[in-house]
C-alpha positions in Angstrom: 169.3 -40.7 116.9 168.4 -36.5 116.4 166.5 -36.3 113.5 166.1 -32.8 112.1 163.7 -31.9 109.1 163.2 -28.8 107.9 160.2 -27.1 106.1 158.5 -23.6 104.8 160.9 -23.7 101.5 159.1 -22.6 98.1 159.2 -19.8 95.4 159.2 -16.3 96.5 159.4 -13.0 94.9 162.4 -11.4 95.3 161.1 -8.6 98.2 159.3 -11.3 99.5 159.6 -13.3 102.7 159.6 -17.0 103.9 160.1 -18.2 107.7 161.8 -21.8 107.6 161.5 -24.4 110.5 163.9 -27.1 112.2 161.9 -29.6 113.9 163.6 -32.6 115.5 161.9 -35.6 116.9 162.9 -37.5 120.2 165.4 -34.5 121.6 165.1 -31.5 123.0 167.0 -29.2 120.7 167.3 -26.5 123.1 170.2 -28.6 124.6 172.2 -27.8 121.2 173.6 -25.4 119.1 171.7 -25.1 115.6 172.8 -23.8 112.7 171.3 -22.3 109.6 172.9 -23.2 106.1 172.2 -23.1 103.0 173.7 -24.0 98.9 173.6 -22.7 95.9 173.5 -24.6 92.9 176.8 -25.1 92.1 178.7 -22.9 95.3 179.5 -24.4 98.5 177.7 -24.4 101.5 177.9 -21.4 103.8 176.9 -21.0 107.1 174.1 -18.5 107.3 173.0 -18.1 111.2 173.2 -19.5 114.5 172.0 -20.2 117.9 173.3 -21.2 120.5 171.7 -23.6 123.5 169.8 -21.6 126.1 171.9 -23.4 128.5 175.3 -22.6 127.1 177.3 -20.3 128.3 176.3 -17.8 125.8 173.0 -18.3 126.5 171.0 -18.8 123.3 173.0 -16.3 121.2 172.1 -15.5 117.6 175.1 -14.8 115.2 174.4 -14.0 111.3 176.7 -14.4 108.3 177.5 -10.5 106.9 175.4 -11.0 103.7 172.0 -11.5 105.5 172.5 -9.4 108.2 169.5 -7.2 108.9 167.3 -9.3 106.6 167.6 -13.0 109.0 166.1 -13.5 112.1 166.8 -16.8 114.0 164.8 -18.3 117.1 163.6 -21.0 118.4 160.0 -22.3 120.1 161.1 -24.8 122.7 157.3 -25.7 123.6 157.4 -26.8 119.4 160.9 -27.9 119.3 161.5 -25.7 116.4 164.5 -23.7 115.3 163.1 -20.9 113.1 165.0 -18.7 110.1 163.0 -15.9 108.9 164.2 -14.4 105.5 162.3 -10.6 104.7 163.7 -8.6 101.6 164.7 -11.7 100.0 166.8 -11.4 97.0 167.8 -14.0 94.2 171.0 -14.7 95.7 168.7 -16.3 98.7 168.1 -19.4 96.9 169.4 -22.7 97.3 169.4 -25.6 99.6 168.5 -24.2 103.5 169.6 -27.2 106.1 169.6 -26.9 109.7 172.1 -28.7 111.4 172.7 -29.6 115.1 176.2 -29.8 116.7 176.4 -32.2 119.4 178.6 -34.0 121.7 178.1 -37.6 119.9 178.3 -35.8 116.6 177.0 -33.3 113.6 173.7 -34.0 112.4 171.7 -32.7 109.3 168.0 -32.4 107.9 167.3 -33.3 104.4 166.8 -29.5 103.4 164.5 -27.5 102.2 164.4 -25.3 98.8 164.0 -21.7 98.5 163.7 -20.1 95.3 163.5 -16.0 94.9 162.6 -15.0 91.8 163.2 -11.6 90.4 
């Protein structure tokens, strides 16, 4: 079974910046789409960025969610199996619950998160 686990979460000043990793164990994630999410305390999650397989038909597109646009950068290191979400300018409204997530044919499968808190 994919196991994702993400990492690079902690307290940052607000201006500050954090990079964020997906590693996964056993598959290569470069055969799936990965996605970026993250929650609030006490909003739902929202998806925040995505990338799509290098062998898709997009071709490892990036798409970001309007309200981190410019500020989010997502990649991925296939020789480190890593999906990576790099947050600069960060504001307070950045924290919450990051997960990556992996959408696959047998099925949708989550990390256990990783917390980001931006303090002002």
């Amino acid at each position: 079974q994919l196991q994702l686990v993400e990492s690079g979460g902690g307290l940052v000043q607000s201006g500050g910046s954090l990079r964020l990793s997906c590693a996964a164990s056993g598959y290569t994630l470069d055969y799936y789409d990965i996605g970026w999410f993250r929650q609030a305390p006490g909003k739902e999650r929202e998806g925040v960025s995505c990338i799509s397989s290098s062998g898709s038909s997009s071709g490892g597109s990036t798409n970001y969610a309007d309200s981190v646009k410019g500020r989010i950068t997502i990649s991925r290191d296939n020789a480190k199996n890593t999906v990576y979400l790099r947050i600069k300018n960060q504001e307070p409204e950045d924290s919450g619950v990051y997960y990556c997530n992996a959408d696959t044919s047998s099925g949708s499968y989550w990390g256990q998160g990783t917390h980001v808190t931006v303090s002002s």
